[in-house]
C-alpha positions in Angstrom: -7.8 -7.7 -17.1 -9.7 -10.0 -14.9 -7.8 -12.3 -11.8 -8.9 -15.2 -13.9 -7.0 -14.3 -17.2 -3.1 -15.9 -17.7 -1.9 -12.2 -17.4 -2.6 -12.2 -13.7 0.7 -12.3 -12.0 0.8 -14.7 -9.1 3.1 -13.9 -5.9 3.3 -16.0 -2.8 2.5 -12.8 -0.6 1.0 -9.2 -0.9 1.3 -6.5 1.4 -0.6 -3.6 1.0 -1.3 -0.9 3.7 -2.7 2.8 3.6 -5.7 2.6 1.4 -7.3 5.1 3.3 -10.9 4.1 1.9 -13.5 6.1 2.9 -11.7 9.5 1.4 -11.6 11.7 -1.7 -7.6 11.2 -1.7 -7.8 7.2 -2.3 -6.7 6.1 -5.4 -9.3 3.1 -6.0 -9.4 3.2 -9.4 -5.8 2.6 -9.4 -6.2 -0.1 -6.1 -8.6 -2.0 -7.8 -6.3 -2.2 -11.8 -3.6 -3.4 -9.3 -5.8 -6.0 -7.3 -6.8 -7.5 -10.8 -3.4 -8.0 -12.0 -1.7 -9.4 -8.8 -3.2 -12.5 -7.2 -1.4 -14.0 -4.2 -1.4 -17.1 -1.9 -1.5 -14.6 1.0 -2.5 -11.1 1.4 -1.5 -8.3 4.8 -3.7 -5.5 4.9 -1.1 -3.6 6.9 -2.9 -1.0 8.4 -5.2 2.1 7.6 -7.3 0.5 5.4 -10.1 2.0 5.6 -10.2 6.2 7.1 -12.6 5.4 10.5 -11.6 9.3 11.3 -12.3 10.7 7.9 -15.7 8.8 7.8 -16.5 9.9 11.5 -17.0 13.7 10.2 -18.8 12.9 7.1 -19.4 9.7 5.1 -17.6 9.0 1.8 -18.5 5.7 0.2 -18.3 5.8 -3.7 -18.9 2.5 -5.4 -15.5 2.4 -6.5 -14.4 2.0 -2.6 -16.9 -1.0 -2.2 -15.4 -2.6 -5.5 -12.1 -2.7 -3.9 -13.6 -4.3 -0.9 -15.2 -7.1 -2.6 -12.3 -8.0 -5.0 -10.7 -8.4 -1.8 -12.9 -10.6 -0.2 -13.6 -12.3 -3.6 -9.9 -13.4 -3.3 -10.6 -14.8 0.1 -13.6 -16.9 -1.4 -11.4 -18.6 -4.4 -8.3 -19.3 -1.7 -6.1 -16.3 -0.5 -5.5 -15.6 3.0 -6.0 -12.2 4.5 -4.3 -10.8 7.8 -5.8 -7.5 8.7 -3.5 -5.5 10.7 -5.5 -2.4 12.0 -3.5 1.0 12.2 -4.7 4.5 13.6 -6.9 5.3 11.1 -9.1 2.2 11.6 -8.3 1.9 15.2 -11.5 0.5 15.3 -10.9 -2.7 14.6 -8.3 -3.2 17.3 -11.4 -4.0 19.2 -11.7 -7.7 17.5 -7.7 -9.0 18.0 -7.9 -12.4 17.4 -10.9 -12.5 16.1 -11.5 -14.0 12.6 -14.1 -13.0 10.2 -15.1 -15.0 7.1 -11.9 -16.1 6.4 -10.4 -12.8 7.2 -8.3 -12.7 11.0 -7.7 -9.4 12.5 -4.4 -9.5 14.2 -1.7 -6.3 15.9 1.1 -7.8 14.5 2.4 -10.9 12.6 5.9 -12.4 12.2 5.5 -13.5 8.7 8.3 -16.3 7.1 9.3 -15.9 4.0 10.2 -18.7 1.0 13.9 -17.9 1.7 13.3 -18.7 5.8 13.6 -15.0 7.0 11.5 -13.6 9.3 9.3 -10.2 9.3 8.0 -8.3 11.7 4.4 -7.2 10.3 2.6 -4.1 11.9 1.3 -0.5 10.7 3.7 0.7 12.9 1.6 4.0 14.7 2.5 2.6 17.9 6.1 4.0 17.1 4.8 7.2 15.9 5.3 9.3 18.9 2.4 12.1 17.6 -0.1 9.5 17.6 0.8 8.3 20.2 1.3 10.9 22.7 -1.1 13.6 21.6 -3.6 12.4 19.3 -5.5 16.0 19.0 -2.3 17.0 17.1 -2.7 13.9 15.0 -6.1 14.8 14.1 -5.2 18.4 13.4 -2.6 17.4 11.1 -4.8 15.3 9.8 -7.2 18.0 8.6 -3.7 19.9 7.0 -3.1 16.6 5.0 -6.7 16.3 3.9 -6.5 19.7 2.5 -3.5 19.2 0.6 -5.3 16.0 -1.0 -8.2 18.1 -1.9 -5.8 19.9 -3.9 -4.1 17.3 -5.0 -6.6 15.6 -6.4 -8.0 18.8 -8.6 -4.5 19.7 -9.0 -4.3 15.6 -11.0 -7.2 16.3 -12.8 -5.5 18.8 -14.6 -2.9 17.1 -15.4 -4.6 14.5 -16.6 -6.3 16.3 -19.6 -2.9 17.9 -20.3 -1.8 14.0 -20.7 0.9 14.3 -17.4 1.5 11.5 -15.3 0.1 11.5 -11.9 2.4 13.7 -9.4 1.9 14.0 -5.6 2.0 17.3 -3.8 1.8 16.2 -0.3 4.9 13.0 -1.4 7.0 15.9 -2.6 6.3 18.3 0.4 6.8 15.5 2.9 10.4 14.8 1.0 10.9 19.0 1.1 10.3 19.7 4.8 13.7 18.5 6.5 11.7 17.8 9.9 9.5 15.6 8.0 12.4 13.6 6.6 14.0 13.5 9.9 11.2 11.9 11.4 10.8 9.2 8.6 14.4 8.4 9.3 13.5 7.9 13.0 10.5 6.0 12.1 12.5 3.8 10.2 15.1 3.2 13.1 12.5 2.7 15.9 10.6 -0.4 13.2 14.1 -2.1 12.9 15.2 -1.8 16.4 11.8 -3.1 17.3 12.5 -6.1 14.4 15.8 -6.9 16.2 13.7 -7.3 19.8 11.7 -9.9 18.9 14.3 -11.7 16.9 13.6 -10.8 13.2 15.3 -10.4 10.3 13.4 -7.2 9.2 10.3 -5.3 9.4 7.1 -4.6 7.1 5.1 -1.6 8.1 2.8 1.4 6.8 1.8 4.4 8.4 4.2 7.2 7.0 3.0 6.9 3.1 6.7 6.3 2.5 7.6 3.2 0.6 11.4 1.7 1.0 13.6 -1.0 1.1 16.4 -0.7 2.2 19.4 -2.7 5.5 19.2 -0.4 8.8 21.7 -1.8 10.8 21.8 -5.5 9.6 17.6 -5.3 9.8 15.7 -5.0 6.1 12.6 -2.2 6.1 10.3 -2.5 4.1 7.5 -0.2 4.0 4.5 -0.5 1.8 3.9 2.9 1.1 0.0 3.8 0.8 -3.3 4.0 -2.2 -3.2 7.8 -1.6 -0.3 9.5 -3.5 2.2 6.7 -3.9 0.0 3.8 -5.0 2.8 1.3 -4.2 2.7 -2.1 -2.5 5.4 -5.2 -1.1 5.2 -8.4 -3.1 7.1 -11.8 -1.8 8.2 -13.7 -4.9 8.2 -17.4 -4.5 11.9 -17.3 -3.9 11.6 -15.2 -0.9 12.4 -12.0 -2.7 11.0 -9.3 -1.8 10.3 -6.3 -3.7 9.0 -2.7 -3.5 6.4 -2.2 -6.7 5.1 1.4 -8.1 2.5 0.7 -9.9 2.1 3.9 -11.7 5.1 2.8 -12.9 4.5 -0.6 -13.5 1.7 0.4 -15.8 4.3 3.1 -17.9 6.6 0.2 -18.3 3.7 -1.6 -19.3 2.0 0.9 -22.1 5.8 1.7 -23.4 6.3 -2.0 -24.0 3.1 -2.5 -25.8 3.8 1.0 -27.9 7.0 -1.0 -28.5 5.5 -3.9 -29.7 3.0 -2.1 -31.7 5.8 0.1 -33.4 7.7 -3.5 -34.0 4.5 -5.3 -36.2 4.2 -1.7 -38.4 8.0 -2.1 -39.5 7.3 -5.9 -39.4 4.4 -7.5 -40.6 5.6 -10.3 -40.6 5.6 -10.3 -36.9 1.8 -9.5 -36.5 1.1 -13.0 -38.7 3.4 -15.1 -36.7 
């Protein structure tokens, strides 16, 4: 399905974060089927987009990774804009701040308005996670842990696969398992709203924790975008305003079961094939 086609579902706004480009664990076959079938007026890269610390100990660049790139860009070229919002992983960039790059403008943070007038505070959201921030050498120890368990993962999927199961995290579920790792999303979550309510928004639209939600934390709306490496989820903004978490796993079971449906429909129907 190609952006072009009448399939393509248009959405005033697109926010995706966590990509993680540059490593075995991102999911860029699935990154780029989603990038074809969503088009929008404006697009947040919120963070972590591409893995400057995973490509620091050895490079990792398949062709699949430099496809997602320049649908990306190739959206910039026929009208989109792009905010980049660097996060820890490509810290890198924090270097250009203001800075604009064909078409492309590297910011920290945005307070984005929506269709419906309410106002989001945009960031990755690392600077609230006290690991990172405050002892980065455990950061990048846990960091090896993680990649580990997305090695796995990954073989662990391409079993599944041939058996015809869905795709199914191992890190997600361990993450939801481990009650200090829930305890700290919920923290997370707190510090991003309270930080919302500072600077006078109605909600908050971060990264970082691989963790997508929406949901009202005192009177705020979070929203978090989730991540390309076990989730594979992302924020749209409808042209009402609305806002809404997609799966796209999911989107494309919902998809396949509707077309089954259809098919199963014309067989009883024939009918309905010639019409």
């Amino acid at each position: 399905m190609g952006e072009d086609t009448e399939k393509t579902i248009r959405v005033r706004t697109l926010f995706l974060s966590d990509m993680h480009l540059g490593t075995k664990g991102c999911q860029a076959g699935l990154l780029l089927d989603f990038l074809r079938d969503y088009d929008a007026d404006e697009i947040y890269l919120v963070g972590d987009i591409v893995d400057g610390w995973q490509l620091k100990s050895g490079w990792f660049w398949p062709q699949s990774h430099n496809d997602v790139v320049q649908k990306l860009l190739r959206k910039v070229r026929k009208g989109s804009t792009l905010v980049y919002i660097p996060g820890n992983h490509d810290e890198f960039l924090r270097d250009y701040l203001g800075m604009t790059f064909g078409g492309i403008e590297v910011v920290d943070d945005r307070i984005h308005v929506a269709a419906d007038g309410k106002r989001y505070l945009v960031i990755h959201g690392d600077q609230f996670d006290m690991v990172v921030r405050h002892a980065k050498w455990i950061a990048f120890l846990g960091d090896g842990a993680y990649t580990f368990a997305l090695f796995i993962n990954t073989h662990l999927n391409t079993i599944r696969r041939r058996l015809g199961l869905a795709y199914w995290s191992l890190s997600a579920w361990a993450k939801l398992k481990v009650k200090n790792a829930v305890n700290f999303i919920g923290k997370f979550e707190e510090l991003l709203s309270a930080e919302a309510k500072r600077v006078g928004a109605d909600g908050v639209i971060c990264g970082h924790i691989h963790h997508a939600a929406h949901r009202q934390i005192a009177g705020l709306i979070y929203l978090n975008t989730g991540d390309w490496v076990e989730s594979c989820t992302a924020i749209v903004e409808h042209y009402d305003g609305t806002m809404e978490v997609l799966h796209y796993p999911s989107v494309l079971r919902a998809r396949a079961a509707a077309e089954e449906a259809e098919r199963n429909t014309i067989l009883t129907d024939p009918a309905r094939a010639v019409a």
